[in-house]
PyMOL Python script that loads the backbone (N, CA, C, O; Angstrom):
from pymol import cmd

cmd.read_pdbstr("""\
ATOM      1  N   UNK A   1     -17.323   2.856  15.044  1.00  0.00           N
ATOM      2  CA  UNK A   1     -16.493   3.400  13.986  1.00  0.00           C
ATOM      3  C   UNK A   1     -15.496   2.329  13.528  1.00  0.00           C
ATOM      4  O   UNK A   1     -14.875   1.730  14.407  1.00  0.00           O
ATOM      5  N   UNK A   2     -15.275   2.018  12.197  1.00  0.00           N
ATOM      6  CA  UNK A   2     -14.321   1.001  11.681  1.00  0.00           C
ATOM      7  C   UNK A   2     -13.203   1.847  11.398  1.00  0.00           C
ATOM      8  O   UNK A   2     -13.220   3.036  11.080  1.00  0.00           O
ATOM      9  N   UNK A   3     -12.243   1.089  11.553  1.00  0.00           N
ATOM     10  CA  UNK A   3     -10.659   1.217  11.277  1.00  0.00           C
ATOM     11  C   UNK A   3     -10.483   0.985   9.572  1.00  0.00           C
ATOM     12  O   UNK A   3     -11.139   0.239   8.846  1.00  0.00           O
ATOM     13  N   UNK A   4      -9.819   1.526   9.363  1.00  0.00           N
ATOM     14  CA  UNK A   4      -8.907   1.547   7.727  1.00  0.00           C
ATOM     15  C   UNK A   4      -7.802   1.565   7.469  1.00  0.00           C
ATOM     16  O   UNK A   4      -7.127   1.986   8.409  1.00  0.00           O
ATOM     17  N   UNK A   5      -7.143   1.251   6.446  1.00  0.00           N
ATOM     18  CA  UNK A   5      -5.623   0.745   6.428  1.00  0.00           C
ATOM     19  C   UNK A   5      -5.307   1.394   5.382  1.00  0.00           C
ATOM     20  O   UNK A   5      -6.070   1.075   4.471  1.00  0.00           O
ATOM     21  N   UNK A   6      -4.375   2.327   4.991  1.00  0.00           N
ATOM     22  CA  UNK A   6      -3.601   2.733   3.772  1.00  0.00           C
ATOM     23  C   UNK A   6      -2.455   1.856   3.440  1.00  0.00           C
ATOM     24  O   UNK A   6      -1.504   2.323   4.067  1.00  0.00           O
ATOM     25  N   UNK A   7      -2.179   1.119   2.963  1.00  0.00           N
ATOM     26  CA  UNK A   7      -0.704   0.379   3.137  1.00  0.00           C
ATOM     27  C   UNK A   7      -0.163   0.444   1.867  1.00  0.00           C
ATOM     28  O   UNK A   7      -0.992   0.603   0.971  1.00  0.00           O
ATOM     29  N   UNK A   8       1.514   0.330   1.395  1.00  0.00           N
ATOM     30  CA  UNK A   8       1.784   0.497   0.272  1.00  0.00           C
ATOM     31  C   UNK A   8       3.113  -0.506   0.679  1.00  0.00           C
ATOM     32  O   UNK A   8       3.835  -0.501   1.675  1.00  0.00           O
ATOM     33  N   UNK A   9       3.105  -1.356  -0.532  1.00  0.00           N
ATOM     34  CA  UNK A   9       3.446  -2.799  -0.422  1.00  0.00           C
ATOM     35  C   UNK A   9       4.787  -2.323  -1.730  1.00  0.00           C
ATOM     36  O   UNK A   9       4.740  -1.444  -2.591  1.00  0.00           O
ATOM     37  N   UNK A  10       6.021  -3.437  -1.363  1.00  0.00           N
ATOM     38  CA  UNK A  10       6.797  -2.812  -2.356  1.00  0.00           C
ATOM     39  C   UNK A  10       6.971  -4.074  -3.573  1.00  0.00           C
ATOM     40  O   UNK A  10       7.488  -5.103  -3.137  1.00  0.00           O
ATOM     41  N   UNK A  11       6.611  -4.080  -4.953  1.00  0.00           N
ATOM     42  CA  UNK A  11       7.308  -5.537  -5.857  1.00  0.00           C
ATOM     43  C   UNK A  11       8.399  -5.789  -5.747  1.00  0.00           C
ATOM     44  O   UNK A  11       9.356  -5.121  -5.358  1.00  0.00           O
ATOM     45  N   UNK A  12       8.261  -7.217  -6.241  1.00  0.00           N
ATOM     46  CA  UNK A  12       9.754  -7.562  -6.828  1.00  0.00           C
ATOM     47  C   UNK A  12      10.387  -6.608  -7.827  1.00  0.00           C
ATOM     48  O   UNK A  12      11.514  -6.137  -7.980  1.00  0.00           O
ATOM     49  N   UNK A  13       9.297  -6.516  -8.403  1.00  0.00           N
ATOM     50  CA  UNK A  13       9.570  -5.477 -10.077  1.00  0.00           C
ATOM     51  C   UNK A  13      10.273  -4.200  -9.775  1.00  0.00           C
ATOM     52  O   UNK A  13      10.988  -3.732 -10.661  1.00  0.00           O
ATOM     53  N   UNK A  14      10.141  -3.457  -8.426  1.00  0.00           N
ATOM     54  CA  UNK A  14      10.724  -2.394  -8.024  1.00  0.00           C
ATOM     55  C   UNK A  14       9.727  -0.811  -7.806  1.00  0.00           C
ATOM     56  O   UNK A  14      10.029   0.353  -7.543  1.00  0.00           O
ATOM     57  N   UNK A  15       7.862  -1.869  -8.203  1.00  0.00           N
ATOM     58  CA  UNK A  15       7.341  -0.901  -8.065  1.00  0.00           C
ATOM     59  C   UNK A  15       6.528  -0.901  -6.614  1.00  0.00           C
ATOM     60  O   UNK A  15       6.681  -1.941  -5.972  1.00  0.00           O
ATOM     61  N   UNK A  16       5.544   0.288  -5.901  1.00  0.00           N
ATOM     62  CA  UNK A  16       4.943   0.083  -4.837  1.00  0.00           C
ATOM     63  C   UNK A  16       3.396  -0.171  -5.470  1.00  0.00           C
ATOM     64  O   UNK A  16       2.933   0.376  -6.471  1.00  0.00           O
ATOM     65  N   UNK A  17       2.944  -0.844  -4.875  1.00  0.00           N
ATOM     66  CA  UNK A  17       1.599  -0.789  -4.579  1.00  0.00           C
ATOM     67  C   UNK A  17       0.723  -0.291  -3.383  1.00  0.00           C
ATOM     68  O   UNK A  17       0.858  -0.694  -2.227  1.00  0.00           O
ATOM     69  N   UNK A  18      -0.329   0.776  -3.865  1.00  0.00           N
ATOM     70  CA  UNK A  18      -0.721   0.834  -2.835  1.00  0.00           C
ATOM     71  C   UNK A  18      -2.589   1.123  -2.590  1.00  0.00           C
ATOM     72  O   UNK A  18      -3.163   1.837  -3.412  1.00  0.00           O
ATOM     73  N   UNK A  19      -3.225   0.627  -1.653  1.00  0.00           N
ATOM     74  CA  UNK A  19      -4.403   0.170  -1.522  1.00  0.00           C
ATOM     75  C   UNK A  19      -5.063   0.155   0.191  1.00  0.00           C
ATOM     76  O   UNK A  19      -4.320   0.083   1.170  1.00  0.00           O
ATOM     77  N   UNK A  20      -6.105   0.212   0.251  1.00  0.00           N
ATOM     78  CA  UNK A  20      -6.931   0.532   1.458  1.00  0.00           C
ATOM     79  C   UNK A  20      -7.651  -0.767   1.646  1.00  0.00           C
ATOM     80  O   UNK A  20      -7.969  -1.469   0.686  1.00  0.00           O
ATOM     81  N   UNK A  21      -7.986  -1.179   3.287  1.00  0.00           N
ATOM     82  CA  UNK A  21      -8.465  -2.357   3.530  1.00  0.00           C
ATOM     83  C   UNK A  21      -8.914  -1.713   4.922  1.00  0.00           C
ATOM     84  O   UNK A  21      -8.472  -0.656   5.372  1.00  0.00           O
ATOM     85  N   UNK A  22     -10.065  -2.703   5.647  1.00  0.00           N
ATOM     86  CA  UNK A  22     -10.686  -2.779   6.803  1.00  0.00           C
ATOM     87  C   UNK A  22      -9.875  -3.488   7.485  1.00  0.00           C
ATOM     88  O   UNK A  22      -9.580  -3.294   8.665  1.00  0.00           O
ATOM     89  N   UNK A  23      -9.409  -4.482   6.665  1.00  0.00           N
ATOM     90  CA  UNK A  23      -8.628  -5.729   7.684  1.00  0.00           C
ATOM     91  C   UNK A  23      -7.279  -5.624   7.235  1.00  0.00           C
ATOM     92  O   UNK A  23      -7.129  -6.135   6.125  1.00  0.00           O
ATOM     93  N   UNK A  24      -6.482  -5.241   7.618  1.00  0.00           N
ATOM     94  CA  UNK A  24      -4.905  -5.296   6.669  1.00  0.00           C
ATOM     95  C   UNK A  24      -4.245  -6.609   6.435  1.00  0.00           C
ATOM     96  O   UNK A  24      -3.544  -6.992   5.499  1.00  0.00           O
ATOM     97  N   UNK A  25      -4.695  -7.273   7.649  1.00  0.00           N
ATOM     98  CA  UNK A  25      -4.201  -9.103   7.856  1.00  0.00           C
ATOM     99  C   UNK A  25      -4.525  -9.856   6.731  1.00  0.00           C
ATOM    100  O   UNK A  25      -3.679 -10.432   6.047  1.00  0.00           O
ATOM    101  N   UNK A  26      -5.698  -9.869   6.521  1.00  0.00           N
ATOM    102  CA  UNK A  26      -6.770 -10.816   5.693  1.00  0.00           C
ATOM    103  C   UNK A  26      -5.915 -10.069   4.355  1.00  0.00           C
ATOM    104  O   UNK A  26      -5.270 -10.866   3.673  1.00  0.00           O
ATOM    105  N   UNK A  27      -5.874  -8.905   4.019  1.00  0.00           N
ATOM    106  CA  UNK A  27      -6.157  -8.366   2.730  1.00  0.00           C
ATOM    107  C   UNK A  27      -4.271  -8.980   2.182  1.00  0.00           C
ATOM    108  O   UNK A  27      -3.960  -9.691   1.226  1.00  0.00           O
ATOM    109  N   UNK A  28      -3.343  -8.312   3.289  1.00  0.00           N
ATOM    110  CA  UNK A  28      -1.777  -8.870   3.232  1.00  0.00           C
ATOM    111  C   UNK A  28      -1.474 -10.441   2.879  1.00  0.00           C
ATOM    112  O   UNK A  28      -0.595 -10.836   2.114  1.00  0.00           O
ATOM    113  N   UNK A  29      -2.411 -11.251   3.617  1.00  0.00           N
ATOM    114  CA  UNK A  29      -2.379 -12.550   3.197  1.00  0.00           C
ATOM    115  C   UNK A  29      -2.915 -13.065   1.599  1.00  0.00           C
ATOM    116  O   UNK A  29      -2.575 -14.093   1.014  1.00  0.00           O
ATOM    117  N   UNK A  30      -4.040 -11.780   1.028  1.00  0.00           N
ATOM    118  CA  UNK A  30      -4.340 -12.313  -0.117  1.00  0.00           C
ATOM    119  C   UNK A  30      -3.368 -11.675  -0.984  1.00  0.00           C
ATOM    120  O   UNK A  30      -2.950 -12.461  -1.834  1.00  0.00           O
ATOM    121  N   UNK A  31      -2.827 -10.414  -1.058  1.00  0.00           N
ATOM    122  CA  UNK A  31      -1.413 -10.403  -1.819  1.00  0.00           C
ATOM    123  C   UNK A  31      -0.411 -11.171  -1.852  1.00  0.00           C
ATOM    124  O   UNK A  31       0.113 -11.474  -2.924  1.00  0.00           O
ATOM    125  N   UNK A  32       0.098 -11.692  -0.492  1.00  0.00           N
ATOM    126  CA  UNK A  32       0.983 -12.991  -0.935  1.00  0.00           C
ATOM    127  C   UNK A  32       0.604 -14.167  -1.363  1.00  0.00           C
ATOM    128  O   UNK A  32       1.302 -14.989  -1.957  1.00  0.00           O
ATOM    129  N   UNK A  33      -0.410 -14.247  -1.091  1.00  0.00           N
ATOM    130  CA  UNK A  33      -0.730 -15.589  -1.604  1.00  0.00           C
ATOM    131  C   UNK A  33      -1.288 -15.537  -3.054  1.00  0.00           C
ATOM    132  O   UNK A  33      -2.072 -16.408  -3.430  1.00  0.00           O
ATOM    133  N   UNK A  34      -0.938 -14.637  -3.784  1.00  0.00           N
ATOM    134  CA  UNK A  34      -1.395 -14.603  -5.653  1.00  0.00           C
ATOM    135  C   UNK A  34      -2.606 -14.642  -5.986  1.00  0.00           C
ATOM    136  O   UNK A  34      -3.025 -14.944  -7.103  1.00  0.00           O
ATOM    137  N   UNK A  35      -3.360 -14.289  -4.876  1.00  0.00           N
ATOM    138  CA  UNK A  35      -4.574 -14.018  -4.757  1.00  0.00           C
ATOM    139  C   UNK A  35      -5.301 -12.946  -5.685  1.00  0.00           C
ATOM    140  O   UNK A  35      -6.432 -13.074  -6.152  1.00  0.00           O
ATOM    141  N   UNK A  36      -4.364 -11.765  -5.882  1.00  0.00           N
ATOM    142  CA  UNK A  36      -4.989 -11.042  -6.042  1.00  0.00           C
ATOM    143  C   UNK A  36      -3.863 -10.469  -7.634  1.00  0.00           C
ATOM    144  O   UNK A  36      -2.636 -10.402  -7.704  1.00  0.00           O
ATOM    145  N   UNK A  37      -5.096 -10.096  -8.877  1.00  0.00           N
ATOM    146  CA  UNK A  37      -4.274  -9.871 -10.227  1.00  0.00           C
ATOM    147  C   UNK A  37      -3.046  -8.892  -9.779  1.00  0.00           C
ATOM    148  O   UNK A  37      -1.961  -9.472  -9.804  1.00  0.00           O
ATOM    149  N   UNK A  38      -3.003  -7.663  -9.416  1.00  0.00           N
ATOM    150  CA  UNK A  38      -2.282  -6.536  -9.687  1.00  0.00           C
ATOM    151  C   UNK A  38      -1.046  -7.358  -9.021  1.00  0.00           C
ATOM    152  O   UNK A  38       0.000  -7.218  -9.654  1.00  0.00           O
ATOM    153  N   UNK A  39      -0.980  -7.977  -8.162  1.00  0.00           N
ATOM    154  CA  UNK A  39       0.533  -8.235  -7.049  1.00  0.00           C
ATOM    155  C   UNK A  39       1.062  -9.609  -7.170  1.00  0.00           C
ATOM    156  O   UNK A  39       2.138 -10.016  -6.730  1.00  0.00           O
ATOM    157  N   UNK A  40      -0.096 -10.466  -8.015  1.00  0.00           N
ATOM    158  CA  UNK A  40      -0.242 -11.936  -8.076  1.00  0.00           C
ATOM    159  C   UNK A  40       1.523 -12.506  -8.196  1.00  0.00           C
ATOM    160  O   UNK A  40       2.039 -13.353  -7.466  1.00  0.00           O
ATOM    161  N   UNK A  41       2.171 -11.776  -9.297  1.00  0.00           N
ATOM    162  CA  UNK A  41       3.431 -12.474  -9.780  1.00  0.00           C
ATOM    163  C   UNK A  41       4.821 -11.538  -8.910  1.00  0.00           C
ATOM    164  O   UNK A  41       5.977 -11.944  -9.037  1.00  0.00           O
ATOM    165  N   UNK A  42       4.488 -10.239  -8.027  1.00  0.00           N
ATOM    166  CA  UNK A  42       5.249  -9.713  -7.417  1.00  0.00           C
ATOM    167  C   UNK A  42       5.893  -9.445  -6.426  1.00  0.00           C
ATOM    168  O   UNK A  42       6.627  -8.472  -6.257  1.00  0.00           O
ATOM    169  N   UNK A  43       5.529 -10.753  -5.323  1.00  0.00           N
ATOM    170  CA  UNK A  43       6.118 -11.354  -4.007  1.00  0.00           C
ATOM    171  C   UNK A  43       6.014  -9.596  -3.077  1.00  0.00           C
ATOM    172  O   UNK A  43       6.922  -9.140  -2.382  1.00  0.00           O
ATOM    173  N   UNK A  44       4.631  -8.893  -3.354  1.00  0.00           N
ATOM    174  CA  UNK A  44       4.858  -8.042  -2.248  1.00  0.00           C
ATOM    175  C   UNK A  44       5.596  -8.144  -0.852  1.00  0.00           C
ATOM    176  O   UNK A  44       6.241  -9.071  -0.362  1.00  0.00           O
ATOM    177  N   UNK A  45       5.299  -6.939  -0.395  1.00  0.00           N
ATOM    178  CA  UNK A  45       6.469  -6.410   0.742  1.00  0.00           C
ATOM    179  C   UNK A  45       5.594  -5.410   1.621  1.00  0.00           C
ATOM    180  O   UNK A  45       5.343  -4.338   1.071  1.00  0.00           O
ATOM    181  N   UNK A  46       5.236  -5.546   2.537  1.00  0.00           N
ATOM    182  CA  UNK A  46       4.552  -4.207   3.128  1.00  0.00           C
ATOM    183  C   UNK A  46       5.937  -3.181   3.628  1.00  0.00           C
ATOM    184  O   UNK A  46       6.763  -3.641   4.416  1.00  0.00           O
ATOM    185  N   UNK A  47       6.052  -1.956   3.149  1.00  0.00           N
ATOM    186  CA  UNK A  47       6.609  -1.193   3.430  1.00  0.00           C
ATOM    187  C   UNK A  47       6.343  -0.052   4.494  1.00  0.00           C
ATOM    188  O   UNK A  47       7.146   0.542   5.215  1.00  0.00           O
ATOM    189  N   UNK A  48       5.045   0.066   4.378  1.00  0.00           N
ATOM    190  CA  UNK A  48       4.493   1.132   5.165  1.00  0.00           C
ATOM    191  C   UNK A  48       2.752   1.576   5.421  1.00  0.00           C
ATOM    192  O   UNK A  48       2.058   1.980   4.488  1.00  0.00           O
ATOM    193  N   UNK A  49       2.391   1.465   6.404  1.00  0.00           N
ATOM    194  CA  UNK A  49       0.962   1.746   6.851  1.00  0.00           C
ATOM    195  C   UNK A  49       0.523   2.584   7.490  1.00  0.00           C
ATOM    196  O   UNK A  49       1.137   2.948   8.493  1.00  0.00           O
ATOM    197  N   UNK A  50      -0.685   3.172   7.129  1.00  0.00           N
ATOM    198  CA  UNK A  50      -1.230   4.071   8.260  1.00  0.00           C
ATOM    199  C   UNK A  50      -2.769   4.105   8.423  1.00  0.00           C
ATOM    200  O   UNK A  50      -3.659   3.892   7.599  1.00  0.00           O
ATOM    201  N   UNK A  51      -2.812   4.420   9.671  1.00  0.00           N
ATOM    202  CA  UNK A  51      -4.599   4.038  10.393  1.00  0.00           C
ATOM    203  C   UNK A  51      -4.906   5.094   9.881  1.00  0.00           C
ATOM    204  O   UNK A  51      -4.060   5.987   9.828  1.00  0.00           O
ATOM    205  N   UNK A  52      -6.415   5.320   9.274  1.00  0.00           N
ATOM    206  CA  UNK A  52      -7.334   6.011   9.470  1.00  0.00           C
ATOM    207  C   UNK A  52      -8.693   5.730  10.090  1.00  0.00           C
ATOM    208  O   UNK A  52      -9.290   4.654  10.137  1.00  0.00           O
ATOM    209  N   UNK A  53      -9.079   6.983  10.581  1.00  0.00           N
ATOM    210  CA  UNK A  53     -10.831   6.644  11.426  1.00  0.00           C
ATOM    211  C   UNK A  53     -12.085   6.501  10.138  1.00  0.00           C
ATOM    212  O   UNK A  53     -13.250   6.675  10.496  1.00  0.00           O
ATOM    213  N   UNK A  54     -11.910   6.303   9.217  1.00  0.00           N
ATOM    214  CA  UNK A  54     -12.657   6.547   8.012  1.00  0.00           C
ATOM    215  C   UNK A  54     -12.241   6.202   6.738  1.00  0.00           C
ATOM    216  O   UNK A  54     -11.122   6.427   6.276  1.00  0.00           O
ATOM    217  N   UNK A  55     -13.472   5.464   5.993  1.00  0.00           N
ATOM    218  CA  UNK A  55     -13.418   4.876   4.719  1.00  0.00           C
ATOM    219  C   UNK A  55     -12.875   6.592   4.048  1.00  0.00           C
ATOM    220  O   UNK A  55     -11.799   7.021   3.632  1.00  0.00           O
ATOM    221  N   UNK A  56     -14.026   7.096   4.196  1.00  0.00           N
ATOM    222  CA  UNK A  56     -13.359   8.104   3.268  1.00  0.00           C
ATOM    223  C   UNK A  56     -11.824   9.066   3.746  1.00  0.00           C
ATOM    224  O   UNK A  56     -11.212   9.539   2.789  1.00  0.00           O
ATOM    225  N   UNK A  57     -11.454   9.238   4.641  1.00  0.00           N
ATOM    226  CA  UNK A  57     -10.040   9.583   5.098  1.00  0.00           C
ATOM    227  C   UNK A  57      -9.177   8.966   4.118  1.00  0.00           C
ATOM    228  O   UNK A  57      -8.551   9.596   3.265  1.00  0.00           O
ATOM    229  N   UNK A  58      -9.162   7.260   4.321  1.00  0.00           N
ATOM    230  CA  UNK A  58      -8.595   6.787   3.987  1.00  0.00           C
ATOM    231  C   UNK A  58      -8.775   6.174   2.553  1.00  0.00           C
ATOM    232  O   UNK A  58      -7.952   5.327   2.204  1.00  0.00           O
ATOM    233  N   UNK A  59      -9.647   6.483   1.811  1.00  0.00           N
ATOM    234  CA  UNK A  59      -9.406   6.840   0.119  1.00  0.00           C
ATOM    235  C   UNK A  59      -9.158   8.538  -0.194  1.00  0.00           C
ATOM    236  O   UNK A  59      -8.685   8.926  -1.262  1.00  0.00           O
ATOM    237  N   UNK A  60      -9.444   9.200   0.601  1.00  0.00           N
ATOM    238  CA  UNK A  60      -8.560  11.070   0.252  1.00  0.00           C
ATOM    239  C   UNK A  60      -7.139  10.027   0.252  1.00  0.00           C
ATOM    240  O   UNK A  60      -6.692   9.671  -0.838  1.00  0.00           O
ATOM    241  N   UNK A  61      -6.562   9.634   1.363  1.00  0.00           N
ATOM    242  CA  UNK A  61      -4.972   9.481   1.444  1.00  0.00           C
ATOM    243  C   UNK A  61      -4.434   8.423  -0.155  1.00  0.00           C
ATOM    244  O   UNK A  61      -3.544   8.818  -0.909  1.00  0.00           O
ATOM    245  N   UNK A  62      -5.066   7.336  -0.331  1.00  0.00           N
ATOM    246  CA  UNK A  62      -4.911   6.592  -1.166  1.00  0.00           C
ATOM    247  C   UNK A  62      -5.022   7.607  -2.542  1.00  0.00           C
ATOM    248  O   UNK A  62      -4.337   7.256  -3.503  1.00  0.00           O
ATOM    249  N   UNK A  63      -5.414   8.194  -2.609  1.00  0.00           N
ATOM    250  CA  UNK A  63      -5.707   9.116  -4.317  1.00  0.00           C
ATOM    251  C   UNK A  63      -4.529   9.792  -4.076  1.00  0.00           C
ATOM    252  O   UNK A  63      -3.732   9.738  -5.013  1.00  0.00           O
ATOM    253  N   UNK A  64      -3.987  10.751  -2.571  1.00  0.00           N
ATOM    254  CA  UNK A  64      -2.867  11.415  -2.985  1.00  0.00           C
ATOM    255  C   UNK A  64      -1.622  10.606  -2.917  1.00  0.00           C
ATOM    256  O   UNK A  64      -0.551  11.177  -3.120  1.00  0.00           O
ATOM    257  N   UNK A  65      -1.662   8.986  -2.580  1.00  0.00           N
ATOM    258  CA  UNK A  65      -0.479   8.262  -2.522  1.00  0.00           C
ATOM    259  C   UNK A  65      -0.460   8.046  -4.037  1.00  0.00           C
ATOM    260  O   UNK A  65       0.666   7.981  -4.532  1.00  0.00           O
ATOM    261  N   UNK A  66      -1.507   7.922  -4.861  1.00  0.00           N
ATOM    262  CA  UNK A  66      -1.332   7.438  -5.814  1.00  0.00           C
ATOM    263  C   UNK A  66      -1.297   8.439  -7.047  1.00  0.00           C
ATOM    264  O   UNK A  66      -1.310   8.024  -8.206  1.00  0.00           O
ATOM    265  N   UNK A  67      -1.254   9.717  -6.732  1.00  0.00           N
ATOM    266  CA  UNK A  67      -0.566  10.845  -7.723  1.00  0.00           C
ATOM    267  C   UNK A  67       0.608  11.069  -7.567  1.00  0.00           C
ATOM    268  O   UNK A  67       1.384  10.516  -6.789  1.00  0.00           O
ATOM    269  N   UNK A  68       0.878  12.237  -8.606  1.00  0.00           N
ATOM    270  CA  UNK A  68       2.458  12.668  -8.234  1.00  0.00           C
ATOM    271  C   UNK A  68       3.438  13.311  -7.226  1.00  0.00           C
ATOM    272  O   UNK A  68       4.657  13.415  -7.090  1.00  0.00           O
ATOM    273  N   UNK A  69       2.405  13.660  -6.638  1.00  0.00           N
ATOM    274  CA  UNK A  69       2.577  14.354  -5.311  1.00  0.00           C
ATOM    275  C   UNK A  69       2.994  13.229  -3.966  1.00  0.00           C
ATOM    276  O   UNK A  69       3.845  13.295  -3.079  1.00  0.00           O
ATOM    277  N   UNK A  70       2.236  12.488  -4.220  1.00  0.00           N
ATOM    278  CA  UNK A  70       2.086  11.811  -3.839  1.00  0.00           C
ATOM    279  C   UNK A  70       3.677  10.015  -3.383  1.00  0.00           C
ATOM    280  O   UNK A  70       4.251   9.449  -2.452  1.00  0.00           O
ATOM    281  N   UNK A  71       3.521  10.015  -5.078  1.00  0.00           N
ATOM    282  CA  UNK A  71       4.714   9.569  -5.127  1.00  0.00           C
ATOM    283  C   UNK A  71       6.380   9.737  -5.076  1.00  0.00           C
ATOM    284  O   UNK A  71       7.432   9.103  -5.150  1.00  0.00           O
ATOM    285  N   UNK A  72       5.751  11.220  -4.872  1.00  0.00           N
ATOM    286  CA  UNK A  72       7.348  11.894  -4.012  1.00  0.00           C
ATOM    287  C   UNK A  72       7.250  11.955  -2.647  1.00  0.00           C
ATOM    288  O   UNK A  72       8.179  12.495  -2.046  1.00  0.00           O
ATOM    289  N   UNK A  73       6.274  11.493  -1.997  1.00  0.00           N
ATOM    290  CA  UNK A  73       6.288  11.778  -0.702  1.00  0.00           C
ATOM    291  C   UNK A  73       6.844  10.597  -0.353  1.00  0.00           C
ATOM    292  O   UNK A  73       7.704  10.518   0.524  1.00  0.00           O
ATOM    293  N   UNK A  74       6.233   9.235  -1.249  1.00  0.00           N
ATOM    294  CA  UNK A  74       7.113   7.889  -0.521  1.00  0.00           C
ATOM    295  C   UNK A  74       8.176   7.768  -1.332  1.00  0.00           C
ATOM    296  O   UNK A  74       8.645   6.632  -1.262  1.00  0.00           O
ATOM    297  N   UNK A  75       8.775   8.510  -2.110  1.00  0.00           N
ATOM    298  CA  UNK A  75      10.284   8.206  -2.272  1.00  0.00           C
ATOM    299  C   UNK A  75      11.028   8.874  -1.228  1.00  0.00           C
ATOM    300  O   UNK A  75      12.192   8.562  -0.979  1.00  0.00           O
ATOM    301  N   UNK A  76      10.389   9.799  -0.593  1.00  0.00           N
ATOM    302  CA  UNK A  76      11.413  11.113   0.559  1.00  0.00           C
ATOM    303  C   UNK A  76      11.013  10.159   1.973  1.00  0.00           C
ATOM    304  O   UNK A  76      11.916  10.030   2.800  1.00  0.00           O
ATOM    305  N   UNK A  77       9.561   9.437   2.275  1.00  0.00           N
ATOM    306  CA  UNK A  77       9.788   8.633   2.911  1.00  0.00           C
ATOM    307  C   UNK A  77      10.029   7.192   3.448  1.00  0.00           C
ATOM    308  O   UNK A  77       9.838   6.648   4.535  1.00  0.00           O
ATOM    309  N   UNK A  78      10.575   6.756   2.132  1.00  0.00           N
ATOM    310  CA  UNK A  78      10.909   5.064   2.211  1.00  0.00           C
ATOM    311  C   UNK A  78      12.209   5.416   1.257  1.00  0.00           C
ATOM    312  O   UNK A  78      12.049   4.546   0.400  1.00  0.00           O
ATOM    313  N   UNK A  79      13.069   5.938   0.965  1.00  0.00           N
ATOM    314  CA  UNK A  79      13.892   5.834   0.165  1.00  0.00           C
ATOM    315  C   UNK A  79      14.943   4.465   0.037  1.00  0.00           C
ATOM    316  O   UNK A  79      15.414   3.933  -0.968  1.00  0.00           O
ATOM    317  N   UNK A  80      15.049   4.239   1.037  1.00  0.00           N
ATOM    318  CA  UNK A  80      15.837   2.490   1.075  1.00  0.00           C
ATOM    319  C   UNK A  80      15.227   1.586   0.759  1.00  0.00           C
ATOM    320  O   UNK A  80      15.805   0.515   0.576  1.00  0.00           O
ATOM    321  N   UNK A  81      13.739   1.714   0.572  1.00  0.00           N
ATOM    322  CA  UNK A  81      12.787   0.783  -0.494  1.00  0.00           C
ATOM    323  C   UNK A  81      12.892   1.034  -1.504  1.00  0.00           C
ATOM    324  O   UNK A  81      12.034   0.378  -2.096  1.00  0.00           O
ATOM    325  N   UNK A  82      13.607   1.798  -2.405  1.00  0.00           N
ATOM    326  CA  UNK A  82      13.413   2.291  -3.567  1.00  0.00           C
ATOM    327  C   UNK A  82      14.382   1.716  -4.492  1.00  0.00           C
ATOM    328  O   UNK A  82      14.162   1.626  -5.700  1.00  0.00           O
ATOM    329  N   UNK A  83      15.500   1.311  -3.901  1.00  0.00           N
ATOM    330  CA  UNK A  83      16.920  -0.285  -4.127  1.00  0.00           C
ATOM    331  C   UNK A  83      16.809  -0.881  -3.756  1.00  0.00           C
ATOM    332  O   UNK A  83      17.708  -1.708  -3.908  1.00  0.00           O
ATOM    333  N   UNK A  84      15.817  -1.243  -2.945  1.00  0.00           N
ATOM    334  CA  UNK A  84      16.081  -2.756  -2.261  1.00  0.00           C
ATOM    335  C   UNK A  84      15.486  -3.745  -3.172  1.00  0.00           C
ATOM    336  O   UNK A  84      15.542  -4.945  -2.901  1.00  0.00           O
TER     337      UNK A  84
END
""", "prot")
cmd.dss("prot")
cmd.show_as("cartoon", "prot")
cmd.util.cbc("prot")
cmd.orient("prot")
């Protein structure tokens, strides 16, 4: 069984990003390093991660991080990322 990564990374710009990986290492290194379009110019930040046992677990979680529902859940739980 492979491991999966939900992680949601914070910009410079003040927004989060957030995205699923097998490897969180490999994938974290290609966001900082401008590797990658969406984060290229935004000196990500990992703010927050979580394991899942499953590709698909862990795109259900990514769709509800990335609705509205969703995005109230990481303002109620990262709120000191949200000024910083």
């Amino acid at each position: 069984m492979n491991t999966y990564y939900v992680y949601v990374l914070k910009c410079s710009n003040g927004t989060f990003y957030k995205g699923l990986t097998d490897n969180l290492n490999r994938r974290l290194n290609q966001r900082g390093a401008g590797k990658c379009q969406t984060t290229k110019d935004q000196k990500p930040s990992l703010v927050y991660v979580q394991i899942c046992d499953s590709r698909q677990e862990a795109r259900q979680l990514e769709i509800y991080l990335k609705s509205g529902s969703g995005r109230e859940i990481i303002d109620e739980l990262l709120p000191k990322w949200r000024n910083w």
